[in-house]
C-alpha positions as CSV (number, residue, x, y, z in Angstrom):
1,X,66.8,3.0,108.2
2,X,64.3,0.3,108.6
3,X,61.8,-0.1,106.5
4,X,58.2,1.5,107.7
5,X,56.4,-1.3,107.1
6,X,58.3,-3.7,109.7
7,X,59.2,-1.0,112.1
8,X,55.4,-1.9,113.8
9,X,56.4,-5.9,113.9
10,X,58.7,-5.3,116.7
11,X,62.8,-3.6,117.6
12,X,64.1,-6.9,117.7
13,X,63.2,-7.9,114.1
14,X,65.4,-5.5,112.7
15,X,68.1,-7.9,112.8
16,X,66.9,-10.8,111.7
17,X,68.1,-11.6,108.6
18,X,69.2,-10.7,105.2
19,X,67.1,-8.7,102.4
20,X,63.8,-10.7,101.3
21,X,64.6,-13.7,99.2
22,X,62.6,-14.3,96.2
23,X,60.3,-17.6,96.4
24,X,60.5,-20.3,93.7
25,X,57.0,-21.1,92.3
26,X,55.1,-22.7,89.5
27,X,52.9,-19.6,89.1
28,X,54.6,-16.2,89.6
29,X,51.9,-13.7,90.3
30,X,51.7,-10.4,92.0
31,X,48.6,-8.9,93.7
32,X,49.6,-5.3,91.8
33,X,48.4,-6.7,88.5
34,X,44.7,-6.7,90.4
35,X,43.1,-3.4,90.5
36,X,40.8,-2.5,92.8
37,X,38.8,0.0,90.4
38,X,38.7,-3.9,88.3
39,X,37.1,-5.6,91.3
40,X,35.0,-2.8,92.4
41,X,33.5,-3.1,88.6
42,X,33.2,-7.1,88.6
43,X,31.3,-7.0,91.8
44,X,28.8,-4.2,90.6
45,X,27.9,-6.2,87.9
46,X,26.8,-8.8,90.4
47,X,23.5,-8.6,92.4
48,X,25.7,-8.9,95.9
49,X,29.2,-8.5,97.1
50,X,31.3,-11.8,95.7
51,X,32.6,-14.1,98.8
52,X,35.0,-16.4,99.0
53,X,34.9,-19.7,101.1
54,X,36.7,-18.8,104.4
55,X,37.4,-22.3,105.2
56,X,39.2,-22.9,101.9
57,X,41.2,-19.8,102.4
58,X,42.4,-20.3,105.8
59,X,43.8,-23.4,104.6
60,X,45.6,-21.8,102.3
61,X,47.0,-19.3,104.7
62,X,47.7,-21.8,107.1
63,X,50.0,-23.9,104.6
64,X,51.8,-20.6,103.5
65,X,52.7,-19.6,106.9
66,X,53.7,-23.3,108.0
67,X,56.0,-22.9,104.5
68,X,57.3,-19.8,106.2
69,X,58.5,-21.6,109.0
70,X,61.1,-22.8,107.6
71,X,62.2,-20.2,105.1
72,X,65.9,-19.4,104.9
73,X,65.1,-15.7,105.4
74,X,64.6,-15.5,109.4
75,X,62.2,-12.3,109.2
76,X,59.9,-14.3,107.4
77,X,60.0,-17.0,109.8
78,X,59.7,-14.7,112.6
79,X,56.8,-12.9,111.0
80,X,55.1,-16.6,110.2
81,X,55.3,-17.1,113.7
82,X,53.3,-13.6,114.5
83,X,50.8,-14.2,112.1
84,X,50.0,-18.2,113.5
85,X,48.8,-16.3,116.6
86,X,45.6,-16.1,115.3
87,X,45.8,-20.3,113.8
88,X,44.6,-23.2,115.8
89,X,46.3,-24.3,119.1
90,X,48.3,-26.9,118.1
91,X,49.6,-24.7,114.7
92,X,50.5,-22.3,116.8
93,X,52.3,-24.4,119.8
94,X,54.1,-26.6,116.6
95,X,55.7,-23.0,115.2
96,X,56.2,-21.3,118.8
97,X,58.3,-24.6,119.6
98,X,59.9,-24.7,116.8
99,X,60.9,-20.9,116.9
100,X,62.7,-21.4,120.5
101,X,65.2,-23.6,119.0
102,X,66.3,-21.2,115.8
103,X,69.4,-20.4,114.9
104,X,68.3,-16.7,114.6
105,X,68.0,-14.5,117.8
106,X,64.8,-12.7,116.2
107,X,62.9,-15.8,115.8
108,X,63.9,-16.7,119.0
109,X,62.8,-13.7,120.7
110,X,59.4,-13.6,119.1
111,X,58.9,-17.4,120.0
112,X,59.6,-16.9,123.4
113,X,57.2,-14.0,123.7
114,X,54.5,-15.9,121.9
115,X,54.4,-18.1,124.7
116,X,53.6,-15.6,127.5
117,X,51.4,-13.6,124.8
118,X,49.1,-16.8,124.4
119,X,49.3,-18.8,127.3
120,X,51.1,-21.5,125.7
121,X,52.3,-22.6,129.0
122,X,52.8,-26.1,128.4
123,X,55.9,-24.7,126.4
124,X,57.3,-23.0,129.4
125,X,60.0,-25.2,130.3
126,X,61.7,-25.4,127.2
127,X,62.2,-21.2,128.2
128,X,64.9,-22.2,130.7
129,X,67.7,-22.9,128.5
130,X,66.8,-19.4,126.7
131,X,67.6,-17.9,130.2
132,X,71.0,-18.2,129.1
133,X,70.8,-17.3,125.7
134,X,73.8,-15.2,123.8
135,X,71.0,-12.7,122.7
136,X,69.9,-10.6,126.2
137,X,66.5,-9.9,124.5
138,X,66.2,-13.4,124.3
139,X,66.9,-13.6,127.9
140,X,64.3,-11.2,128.7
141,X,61.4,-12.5,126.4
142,X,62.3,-16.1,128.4
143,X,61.7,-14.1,131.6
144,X,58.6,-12.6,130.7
145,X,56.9,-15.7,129.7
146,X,58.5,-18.1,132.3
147,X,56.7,-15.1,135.1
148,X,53.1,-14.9,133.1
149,X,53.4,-18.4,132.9
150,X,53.5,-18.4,136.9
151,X,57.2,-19.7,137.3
152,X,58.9,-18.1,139.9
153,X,62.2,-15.8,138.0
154,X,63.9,-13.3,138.8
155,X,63.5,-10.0,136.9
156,X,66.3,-8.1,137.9
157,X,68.2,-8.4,134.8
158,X,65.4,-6.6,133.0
159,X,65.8,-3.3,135.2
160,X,69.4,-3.4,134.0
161,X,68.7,-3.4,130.6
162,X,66.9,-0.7,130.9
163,X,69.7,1.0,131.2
164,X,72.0,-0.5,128.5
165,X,73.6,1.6,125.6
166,X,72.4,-1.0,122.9
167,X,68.8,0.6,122.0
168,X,67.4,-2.3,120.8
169,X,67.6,-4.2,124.0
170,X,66.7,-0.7,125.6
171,X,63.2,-1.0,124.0
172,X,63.0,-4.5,124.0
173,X,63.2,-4.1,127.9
174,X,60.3,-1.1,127.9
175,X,58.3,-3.3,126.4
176,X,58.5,-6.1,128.5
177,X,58.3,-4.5,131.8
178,X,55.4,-2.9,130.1
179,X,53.5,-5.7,129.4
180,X,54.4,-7.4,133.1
181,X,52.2,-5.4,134.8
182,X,54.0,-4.4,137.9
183,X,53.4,-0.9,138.8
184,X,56.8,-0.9,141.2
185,X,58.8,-0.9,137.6
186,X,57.6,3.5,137.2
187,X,60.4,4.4,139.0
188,X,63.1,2.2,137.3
189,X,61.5,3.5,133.9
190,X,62.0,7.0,134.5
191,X,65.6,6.2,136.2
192,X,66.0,5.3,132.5
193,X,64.6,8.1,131.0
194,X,67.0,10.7,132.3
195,X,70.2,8.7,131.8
196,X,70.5,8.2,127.7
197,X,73.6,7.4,126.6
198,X,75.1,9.8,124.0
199,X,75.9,7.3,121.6
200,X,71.9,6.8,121.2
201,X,71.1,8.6,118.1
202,X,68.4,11.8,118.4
203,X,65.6,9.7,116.4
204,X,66.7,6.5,118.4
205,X,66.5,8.0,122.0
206,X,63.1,9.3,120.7
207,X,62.0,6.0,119.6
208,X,62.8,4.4,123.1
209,X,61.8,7.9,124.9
210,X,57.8,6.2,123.0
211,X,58.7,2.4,123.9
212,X,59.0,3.8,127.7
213,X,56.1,5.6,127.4
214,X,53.8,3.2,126.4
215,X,55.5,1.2,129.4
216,X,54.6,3.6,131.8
217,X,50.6,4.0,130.2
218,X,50.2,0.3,130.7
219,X,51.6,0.4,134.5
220,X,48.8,3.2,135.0
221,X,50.8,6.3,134.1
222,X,47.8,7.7,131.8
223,X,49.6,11.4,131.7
224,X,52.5,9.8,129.6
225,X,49.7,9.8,126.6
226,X,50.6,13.2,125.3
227,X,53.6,12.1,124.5
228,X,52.5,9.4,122.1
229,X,50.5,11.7,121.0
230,X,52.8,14.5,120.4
231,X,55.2,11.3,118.7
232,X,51.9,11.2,116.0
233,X,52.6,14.5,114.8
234,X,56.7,14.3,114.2
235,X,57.9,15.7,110.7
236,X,58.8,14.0,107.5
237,X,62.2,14.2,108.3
238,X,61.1,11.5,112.0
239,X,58.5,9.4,109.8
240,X,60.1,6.3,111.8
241,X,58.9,8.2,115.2
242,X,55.1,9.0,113.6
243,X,54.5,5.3,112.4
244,X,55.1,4.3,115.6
245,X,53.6,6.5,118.1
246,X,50.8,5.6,115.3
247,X,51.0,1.8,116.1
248,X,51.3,2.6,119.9
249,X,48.0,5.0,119.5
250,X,46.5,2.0,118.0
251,X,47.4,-0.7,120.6
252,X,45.9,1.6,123.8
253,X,43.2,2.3,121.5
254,X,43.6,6.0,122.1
255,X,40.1,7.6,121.0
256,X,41.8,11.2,121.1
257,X,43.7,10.5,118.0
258,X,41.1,9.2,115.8
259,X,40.3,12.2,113.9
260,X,44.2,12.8,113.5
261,X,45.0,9.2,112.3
262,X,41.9,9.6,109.9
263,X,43.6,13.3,108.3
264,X,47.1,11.2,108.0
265,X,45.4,8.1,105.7
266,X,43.0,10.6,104.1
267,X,46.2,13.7,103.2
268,X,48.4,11.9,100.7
269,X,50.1,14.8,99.7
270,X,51.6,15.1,103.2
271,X,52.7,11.9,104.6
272,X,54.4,8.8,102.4
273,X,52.1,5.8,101.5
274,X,54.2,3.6,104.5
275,X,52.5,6.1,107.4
276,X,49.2,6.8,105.7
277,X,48.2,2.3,106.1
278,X,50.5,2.5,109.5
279,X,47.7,5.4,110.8
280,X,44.7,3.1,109.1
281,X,46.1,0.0,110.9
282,X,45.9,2.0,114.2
283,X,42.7,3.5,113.0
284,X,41.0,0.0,112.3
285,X,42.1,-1.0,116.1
286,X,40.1,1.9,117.8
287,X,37.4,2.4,115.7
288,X,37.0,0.1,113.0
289,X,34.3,1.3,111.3
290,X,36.2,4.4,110.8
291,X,39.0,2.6,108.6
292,X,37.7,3.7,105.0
293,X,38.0,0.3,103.1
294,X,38.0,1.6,99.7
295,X,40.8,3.5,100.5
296,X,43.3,0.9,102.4
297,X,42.0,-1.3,99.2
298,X,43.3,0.6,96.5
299,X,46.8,0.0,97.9
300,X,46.8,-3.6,97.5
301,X,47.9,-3.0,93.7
302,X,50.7,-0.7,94.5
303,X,53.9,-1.8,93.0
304,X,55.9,-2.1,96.3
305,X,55.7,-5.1,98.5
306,X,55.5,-3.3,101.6
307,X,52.9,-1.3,101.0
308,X,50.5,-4.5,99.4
309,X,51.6,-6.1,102.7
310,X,50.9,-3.3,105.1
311,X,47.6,-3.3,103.1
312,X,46.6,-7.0,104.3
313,X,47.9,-6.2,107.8
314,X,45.3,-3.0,107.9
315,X,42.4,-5.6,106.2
316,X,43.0,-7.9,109.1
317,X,43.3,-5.8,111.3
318,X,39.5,-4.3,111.1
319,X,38.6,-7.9,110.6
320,X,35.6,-6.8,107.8
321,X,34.7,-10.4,105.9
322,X,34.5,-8.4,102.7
323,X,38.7,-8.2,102.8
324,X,38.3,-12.0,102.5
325,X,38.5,-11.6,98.4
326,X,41.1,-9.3,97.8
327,X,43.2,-10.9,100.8
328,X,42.7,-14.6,98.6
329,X,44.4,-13.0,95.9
330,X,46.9,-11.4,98.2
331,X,48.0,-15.1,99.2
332,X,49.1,-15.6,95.7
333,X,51.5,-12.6,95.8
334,X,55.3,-13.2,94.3
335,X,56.3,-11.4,97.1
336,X,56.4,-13.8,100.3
337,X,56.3,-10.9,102.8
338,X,53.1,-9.8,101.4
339,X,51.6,-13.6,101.1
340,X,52.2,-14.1,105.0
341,X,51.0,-10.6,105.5
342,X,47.7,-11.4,103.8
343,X,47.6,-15.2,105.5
344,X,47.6,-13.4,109.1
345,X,45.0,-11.4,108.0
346,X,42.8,-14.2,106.8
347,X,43.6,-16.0,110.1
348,X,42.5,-13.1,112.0
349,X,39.4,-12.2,110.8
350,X,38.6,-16.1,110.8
351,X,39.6,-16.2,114.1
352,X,37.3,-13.2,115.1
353,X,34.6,-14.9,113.7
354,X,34.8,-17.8,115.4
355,X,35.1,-15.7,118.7
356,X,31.7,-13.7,118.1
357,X,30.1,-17.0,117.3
358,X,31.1,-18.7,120.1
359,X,29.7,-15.8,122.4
């Protein structure tokens, strides 16, 4: 099974690469060895919060990621390329362009979707050779871009892979009719929902059975809710399922499930420490002044990587300038998953700075 943490990146990304590799540097350091209960007491001692200079800290995150590029571990690249989203244009359109090109399908994919994501249209004809990619997800991301970018494609090989037996290019294909818009796609959704293959696993066919759902709520199917929301309250034994009817709770910013996500991050007893910052992630993107920060703090000195990086990813994600601190130590994890975890934070609560400033 996948781990939790990167089950919320995206299907695809399950394949790209090896385990994490372990980064040379001059100064090992992990942000475990920083307590919060230590940082809580330094700043108490102080007349106001401490802040950190957010210019000299998106710099930082900014070469880390930009490092990542080029990592030979092609999750992290892939995940570099997520986090730049929230970088300047011409960061962004340098990775993205650089991502099409990769030898790995996963960065491909995620480069290719970038493009339609963020407008990066200028991009768009460097899609056409993806049309013929070996990877069909690649094929379809290429598609979707190519058609948000106005190009005229045809889409008809993304109604077929709704149907395929390979469940990752099953969901990759919800996703992405999903996210086109096109309300004619319902019926060719549900056509896929009552023919499963029987090689699909149970917890795989439910995974998808969420991926289509989500689909169908962003093509106006508002109904198809209860069953995200019935995905939030899966047992121990479906953790995969509940993290991400979670993440998909978050992303239609589903006020029903606030209280719920809130008893998940706040009941440790019940639900692993991976679900608990997957529920304050989603938490932080409907309500984010509902995220308790003390709380998703005190996990950035737990001794496992994914958890400190889930941590940053829940930080950015409710965008509170305070997270700025612990998030510049984060940067200087020994673990690089957590450093470009904690750099797309920095960008992204940068970047929603910026955004209310300029308004």
């Amino acid at each position: 099974m996948r781990l939790l943490a990167l089950s919320i990146v995206g299907v695809v990304l399950v394949s790209c690469g090896p385990d994490p590799v372990t980064r040379a540097s001059n100064t090992p350091w992990s942000s475990k060895e920083n307590s919060v209960k230590t940082m809580n007491e330094s700043e108490a001692s102080s007349s106001k919060p401490t802040l950190v200079d957010s210019n000299v800290v998106q710099g930082s995150a900014i070469r880390i990621l930009q490092n990542s590029l080029v990592d030979s571990n092609p999750r992290l690249r892939a995940n570099a390329i997520e986090s730049l989203r929230y970088a300047p244009r011409e960061i962004l359109e340098q990775a993205v362009q650089g991502g099409l090109g990769d030898a790995n399908r996963g960065v491909r994919f995620v480069a290719a979707m970038m493009i339609g994501k963020e407008s990066i249209c200028e991009l768009s004809l460097l899609l056409e050779p993806l049309l013929l990619d070996d990877s069909e997800s690649v094929q379809a991301a290429a598609m979707y871009s190519m058609y948000k970018c106005g190009g005229k494609v045809n889409l008809t090989p993304i109604a077929q892979m709704l149907h395929s037996d390979n469940p990752e290019l099953r969901g990759n294909a919800a996703m992405i009719v999903g996210q086109l818009g096109n309300k004619s796609a319902i019926m060719l959704i549900r056509d896929a929902l009552k023919n499963t293959p029987q090689t699909i696993t149970p917890i795989r066919r439910r995974i998808i059975n969420l991926q289509m759902a989500e689909a169908l709520i962003l093509l106006g199917e508002r109904e198809e809710l209860e069953v995200v929301r019935a995905g939030v309250f899966s047992s121990i034994q479906e953790a995969e399922v509940t993290a991400l009817a979670c993440q998909i709770a978050g992303n239609l910013h589903d006020v029903e499930v606030i209280s719920t996500l809130e008893g998940i991050l706040l009941t440790p007893n019940r639900y692993p420490d991976e679900i608990r910052l997957v529920a304050a992630t989603a938490l932080a993107q409907i309500a984010p002044n509902r995220m308790p920060l003390e709380t998703v703090l005190r996990f950035s000195s737990n001794a496992s990587p994914t958890i400190r990086s889930q941590c940053a990813t829940a930080l950015g994600v409710q965008g509170n300038r305070l997270s700025l601190g612990p998030l510049a130590l984060m940067l200087k994890d020994i673990d690089p998953s957590v450093q470009i975890s904690a750099a797309g934070a920095v960008l992204r609560i940068n970047n929603r700075d910026s955004l209310a400033i300029s308004h």
